[in-house]
VEXDREN-2710 file (C-alpha; in Angstrom, 1 decimal):
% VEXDREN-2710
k/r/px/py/pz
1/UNK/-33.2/32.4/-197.7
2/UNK/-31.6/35.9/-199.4
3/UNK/-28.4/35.6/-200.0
4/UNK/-25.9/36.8/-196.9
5/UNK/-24.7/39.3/-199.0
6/UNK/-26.1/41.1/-202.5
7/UNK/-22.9/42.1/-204.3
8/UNK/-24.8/45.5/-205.5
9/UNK/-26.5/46.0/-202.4
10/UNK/-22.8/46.0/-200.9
11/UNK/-21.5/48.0/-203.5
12/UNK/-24.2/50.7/-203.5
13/UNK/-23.9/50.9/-199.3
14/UNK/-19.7/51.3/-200.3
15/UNK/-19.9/53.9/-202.4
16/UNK/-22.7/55.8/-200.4
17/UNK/-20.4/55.6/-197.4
18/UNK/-17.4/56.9/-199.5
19/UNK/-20.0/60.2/-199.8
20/UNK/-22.5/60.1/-196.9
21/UNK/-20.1/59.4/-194.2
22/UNK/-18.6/63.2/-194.9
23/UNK/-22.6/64.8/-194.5
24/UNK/-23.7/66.5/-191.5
25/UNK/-27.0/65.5/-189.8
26/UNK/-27.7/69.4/-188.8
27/UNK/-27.1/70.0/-192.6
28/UNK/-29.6/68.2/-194.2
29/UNK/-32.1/69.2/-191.2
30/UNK/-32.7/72.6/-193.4
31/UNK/-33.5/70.5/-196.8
32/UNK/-36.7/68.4/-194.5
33/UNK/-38.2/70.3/-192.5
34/UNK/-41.6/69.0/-193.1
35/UNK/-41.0/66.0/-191.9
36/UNK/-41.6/64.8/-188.3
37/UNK/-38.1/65.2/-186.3
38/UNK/-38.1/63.3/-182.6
39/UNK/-39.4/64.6/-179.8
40/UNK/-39.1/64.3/-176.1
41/UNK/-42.8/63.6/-175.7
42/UNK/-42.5/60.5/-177.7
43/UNK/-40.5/58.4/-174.9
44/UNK/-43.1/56.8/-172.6
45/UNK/-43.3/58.3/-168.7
46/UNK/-41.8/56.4/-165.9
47/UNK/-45.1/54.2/-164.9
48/UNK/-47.0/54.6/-168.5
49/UNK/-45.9/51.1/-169.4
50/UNK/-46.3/48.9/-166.3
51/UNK/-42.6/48.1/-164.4
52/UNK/-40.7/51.2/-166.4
53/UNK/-38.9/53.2/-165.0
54/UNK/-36.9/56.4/-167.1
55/UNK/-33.1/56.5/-165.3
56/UNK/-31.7/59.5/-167.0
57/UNK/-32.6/62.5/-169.0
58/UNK/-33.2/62.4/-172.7
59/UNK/-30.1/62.8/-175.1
60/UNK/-30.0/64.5/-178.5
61/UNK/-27.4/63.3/-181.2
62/UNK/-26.7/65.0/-184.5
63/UNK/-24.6/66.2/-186.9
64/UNK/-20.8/65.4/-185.3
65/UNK/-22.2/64.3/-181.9
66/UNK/-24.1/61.2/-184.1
67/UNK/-21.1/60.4/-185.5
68/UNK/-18.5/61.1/-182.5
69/UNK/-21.0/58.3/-180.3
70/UNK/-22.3/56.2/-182.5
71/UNK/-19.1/55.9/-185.0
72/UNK/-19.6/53.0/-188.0
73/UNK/-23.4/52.6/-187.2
74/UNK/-23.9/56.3/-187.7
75/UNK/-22.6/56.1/-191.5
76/UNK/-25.3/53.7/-192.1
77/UNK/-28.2/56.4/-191.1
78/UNK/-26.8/58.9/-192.9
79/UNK/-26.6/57.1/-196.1
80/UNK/-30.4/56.2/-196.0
81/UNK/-30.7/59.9/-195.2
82/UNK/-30.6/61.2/-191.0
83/UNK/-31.6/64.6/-189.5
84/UNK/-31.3/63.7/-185.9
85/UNK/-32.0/61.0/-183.5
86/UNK/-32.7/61.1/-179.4
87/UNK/-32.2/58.2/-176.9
88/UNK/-33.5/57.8/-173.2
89/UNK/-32.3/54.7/-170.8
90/UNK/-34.8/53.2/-168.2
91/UNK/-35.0/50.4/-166.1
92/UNK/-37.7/47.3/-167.2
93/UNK/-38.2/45.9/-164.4
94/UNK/-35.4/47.2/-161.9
95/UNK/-31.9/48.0/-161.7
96/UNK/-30.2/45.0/-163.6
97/UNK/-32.4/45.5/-166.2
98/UNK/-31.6/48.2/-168.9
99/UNK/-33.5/49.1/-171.2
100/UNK/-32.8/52.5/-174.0
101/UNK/-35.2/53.9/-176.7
102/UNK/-33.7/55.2/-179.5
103/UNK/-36.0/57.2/-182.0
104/UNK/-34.3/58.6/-185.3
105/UNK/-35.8/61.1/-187.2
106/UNK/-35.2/59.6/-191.3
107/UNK/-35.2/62.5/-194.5
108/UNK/-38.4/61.1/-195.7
109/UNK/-40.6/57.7/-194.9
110/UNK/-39.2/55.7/-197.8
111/UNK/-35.8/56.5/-196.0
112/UNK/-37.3/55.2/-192.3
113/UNK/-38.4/51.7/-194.8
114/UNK/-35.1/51.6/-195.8
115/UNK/-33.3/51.6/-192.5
116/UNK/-35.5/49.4/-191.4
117/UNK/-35.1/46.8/-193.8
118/UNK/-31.5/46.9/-193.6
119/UNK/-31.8/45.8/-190.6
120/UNK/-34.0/43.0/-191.4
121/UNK/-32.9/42.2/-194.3
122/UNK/-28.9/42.2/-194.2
123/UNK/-28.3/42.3/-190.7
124/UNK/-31.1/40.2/-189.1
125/UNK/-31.5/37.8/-192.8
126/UNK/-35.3/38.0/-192.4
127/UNK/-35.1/35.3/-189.3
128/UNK/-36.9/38.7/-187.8
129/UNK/-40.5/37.8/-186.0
130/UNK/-43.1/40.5/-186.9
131/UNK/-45.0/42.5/-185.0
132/UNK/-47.9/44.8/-185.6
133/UNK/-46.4/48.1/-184.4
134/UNK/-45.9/51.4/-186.6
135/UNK/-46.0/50.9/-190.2
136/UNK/-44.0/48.0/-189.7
137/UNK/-42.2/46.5/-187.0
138/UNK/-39.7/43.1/-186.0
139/UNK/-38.7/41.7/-182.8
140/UNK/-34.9/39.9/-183.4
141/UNK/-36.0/36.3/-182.1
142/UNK/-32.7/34.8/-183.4
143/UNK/-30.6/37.4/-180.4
144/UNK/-33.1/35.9/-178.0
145/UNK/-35.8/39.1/-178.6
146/UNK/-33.5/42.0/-177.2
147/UNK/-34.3/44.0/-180.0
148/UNK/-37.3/45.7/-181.3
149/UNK/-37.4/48.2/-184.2
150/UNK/-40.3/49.4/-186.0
151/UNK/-40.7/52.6/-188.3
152/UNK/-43.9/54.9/-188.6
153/UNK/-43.8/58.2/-190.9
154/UNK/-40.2/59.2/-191.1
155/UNK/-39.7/57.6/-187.8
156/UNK/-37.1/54.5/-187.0
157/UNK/-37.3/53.3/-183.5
158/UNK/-35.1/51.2/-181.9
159/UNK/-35.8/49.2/-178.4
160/UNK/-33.0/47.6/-176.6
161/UNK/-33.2/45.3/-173.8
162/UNK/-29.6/44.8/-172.6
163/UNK/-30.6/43.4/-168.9
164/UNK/-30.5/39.9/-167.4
165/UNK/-33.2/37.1/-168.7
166/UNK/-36.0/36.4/-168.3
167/UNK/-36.0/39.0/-171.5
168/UNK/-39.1/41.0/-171.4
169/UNK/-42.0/41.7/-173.3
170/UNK/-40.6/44.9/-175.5
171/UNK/-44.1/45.2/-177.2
172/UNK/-45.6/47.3/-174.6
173/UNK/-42.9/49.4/-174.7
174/UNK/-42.7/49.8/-178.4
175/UNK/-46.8/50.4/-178.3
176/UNK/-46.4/53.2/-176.1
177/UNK/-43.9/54.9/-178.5
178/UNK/-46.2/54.7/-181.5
179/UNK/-49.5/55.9/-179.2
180/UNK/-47.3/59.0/-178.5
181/UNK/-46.1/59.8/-182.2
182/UNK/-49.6/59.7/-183.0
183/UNK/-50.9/59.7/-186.3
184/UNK/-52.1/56.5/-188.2
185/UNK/-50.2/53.5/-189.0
186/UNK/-49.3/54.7/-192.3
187/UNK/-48.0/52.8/-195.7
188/UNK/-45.4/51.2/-196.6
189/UNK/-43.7/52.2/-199.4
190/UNK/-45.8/52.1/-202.7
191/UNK/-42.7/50.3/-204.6
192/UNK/-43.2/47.4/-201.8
193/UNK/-46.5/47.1/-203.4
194/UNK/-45.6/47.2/-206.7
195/UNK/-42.6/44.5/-207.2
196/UNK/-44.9/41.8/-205.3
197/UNK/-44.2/40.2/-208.8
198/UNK/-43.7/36.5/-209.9
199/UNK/-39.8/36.0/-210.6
200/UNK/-39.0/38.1/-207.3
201/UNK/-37.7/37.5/-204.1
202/UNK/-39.8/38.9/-202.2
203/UNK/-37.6/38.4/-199.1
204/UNK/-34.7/40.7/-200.2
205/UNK/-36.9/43.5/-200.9
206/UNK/-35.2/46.9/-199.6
207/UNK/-34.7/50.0/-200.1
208/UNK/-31.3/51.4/-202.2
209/UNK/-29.1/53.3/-199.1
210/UNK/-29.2/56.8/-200.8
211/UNK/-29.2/57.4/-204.5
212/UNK/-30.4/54.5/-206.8
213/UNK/-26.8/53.2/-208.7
214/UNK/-25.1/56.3/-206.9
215/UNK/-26.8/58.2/-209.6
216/UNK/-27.1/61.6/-208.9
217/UNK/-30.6/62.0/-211.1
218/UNK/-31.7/58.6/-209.5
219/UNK/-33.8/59.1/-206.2
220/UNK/-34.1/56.3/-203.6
221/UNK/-35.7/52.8/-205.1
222/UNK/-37.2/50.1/-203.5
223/UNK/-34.9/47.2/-204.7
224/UNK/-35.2/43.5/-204.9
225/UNK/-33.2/40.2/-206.4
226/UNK/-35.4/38.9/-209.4
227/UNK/-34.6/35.4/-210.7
228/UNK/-37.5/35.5/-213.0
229/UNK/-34.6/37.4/-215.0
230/UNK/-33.0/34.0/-215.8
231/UNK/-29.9/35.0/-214.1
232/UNK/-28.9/34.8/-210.1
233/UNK/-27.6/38.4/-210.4
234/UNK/-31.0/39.8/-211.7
235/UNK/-32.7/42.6/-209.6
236/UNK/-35.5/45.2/-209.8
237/UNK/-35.8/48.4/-209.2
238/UNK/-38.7/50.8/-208.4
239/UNK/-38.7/54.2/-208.6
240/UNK/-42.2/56.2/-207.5
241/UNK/-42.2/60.1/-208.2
242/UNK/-45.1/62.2/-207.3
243/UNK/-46.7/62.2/-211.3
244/UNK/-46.4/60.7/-214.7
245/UNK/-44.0/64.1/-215.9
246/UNK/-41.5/63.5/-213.3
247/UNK/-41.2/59.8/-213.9
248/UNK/-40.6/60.1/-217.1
249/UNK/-38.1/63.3/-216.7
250/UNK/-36.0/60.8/-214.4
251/UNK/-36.0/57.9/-217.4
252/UNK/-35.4/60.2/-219.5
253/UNK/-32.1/61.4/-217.8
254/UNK/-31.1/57.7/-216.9
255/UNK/-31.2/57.4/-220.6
256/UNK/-29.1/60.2/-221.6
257/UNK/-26.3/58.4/-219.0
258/UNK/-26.5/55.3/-220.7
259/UNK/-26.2/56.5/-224.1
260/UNK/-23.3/58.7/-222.8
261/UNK/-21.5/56.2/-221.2
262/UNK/-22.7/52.6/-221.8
263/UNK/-22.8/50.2/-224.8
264/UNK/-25.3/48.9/-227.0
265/UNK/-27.9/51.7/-226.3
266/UNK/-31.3/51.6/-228.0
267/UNK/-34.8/53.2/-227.2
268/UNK/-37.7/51.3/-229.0
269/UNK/-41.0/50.8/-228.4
270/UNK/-44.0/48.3/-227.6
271/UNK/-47.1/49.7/-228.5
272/UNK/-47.6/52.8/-227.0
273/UNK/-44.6/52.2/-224.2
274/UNK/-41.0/53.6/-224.5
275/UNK/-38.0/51.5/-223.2
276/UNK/-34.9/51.6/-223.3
277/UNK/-31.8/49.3/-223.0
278/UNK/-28.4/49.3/-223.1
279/UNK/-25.0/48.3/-220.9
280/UNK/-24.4/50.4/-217.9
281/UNK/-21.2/50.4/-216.8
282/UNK/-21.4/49.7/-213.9
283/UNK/-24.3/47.6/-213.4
284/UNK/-24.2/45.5/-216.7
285/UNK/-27.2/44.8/-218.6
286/UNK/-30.3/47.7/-218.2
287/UNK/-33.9/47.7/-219.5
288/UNK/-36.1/50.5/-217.9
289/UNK/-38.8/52.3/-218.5
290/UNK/-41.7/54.8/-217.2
291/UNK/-45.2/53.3/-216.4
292/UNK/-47.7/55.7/-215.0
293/UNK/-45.6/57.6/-212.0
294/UNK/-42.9/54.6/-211.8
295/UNK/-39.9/54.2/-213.4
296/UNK/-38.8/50.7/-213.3
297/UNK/-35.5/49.0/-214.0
298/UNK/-34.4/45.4/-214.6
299/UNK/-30.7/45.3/-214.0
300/UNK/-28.5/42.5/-215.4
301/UNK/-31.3/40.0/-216.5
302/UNK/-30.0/37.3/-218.9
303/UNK/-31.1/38.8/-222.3
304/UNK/-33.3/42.3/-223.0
305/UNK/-36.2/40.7/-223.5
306/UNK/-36.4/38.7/-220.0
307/UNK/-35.8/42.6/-218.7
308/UNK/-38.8/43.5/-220.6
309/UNK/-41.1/40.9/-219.8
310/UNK/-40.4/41.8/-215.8
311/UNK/-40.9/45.1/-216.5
312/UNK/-44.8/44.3/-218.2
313/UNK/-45.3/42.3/-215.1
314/UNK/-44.3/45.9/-212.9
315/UNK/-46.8/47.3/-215.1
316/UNK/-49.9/44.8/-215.3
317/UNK/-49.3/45.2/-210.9
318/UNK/-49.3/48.7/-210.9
319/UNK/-52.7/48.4/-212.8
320/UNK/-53.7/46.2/-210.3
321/UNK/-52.9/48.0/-207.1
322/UNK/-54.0/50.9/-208.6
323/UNK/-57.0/50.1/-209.4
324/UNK/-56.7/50.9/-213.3
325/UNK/-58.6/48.7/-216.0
END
């Protein structure tokens, strides 16, 4: 079992509230337009899905009206990065038994993983049951089922069954959604694939609510607690860019922080491969590097050299997933 709650996790979902509570959903909707935004066509017909029935019209929230409705919960969105979201009630079944979709529309798809696995993760403790919907999806079997989220593209989807028991079957439901965003299942994250490592825990692995450390030069990482570092508060992060260049542009400027501000900085290398390593002040003990299109960093692992020899074992995966010899 994960730990109820990671002290960095909590710290880095502080200070990205301290920042991200102040943005505004219709802001950021200029910065993504590429991305798939949430659609009325998406929310199954009355009749599509046998015993459903849509009660009202559909609703639109962003920007202050997400905020205004949805109040703390909305701060969690739009740290893991929100453009809009859109909600429709029915009835499953008849009268006394509510039912709403809710389907938010994330900044990119490692944002949708990440909102998705704070909710399996922290909130549901992985006691979640999966279900093969979207990229990836969980019914919450310890509240009874009432609850179904899955994400697909930039997509979160939430289904919630708030009417009397028997509790239904939300899985039709939640099928019908995905049939009408369309499109294949997609992928998870490639970082999910990449810290499937010995010394992990695979069972905390998320994805950082905003900037990785609150760094500014730091994109997103997908995150996990690794013992393998000899110490409880060990953890991993991975850090996927679109090539080799950029990678390495964003370890190089992790370094220059470090040397600016920490202790004990030193870059050195193994072979061919540059690390570094020093004391972050915030976040203790650091050994990173960039591998490939990755930048990888062991945070607080009891000594450099355990740091390293998690970081090789990044590495000798990424081969491995990737298919390189």
């Amino acid at each position: 079992m994960p730990r109820a709650t990671h002290p960095l996790l909590t710290l880095l979902l502080l200070l990205a509230l301290a920042t991200g509570s102040q943005a505004s959903g219709a802001g950021l909707l200029s910065r993504f337009r590429g991305n798939t935004t949430a659609s009325s066509g998406m929310f199954p017909d009355s009749g599509s899905v046998p015993q459903l029935e849509l009660t009202g019209r559909i609703l639109t929230y962003r920007g202050n009206t997400f905020t205004d409705t949805y109040g703390t919960t909305a701060n969690i969105y739009l740290v893991y990065g929100f453009t809009g979201l859109k909600s429709a009630t029915y009835n499953y079944g008849g009268p006394d038994r509510p039912l709403v979709i809710e389907i938010a529309a994330m900044t990119t798809p490692d944002a949708a993983a990440g909102i998705f696995h704070h909710h399996t993760v922290k909130v549901l403790q992985n006691q979640a049951e999966d279900v093969a919907v979207g990229t990836e999806g969980a019914l919450d079997t310890p509240r009874g089922g009432r609850t179904l989220y899955f994400y697909k593209s930039n997509l979160f989807v939430k289904i919630i069954y708030s009417g009397k028991t028997p509790i239904p079957d939300l899985l039709p439901v939640a099928q019908a959604v995905n049939q009408r965003i369309g499109g294949s299942g997609g992928q998870k994250p490639q970082g999910f694939n990449y810290i499937d490592i010995p010394g992990v825990d695979l069972k905390t692995v998320s994805v950082t609510p905003g900037n990785c450390f609150q760094i500014q030069e730091l994109p997103p990482a997908v995150w996990a607690s690794a013992p393998g570092g000899g110490s409880t508060a060990s953890d991993l992060f991975i850090i996927t860019r679109g090539s080799r260049r950029e990678a390495a542009r964003v370890a190089r400027d992790y370094s220059a922080y470090v040397r600016l501000v920490g202790q004990n900085y030193d870059e050195y290398r193994v072979g061919k491969q540059t690390f570094w390593r020093g004391v972050d002040p915030q976040q203790g003990r650091v050994v990173f590097t960039s591998y490939r299109s990755v930048m990888i960093i062991a945070a607080r692992p009891d000594g450099f050299d355990k740091g390293e020899e998690l970081i090789k074992a990044v590495m000798r995966k990424i081969d491995a997933v990737d298919g390189v010899k």
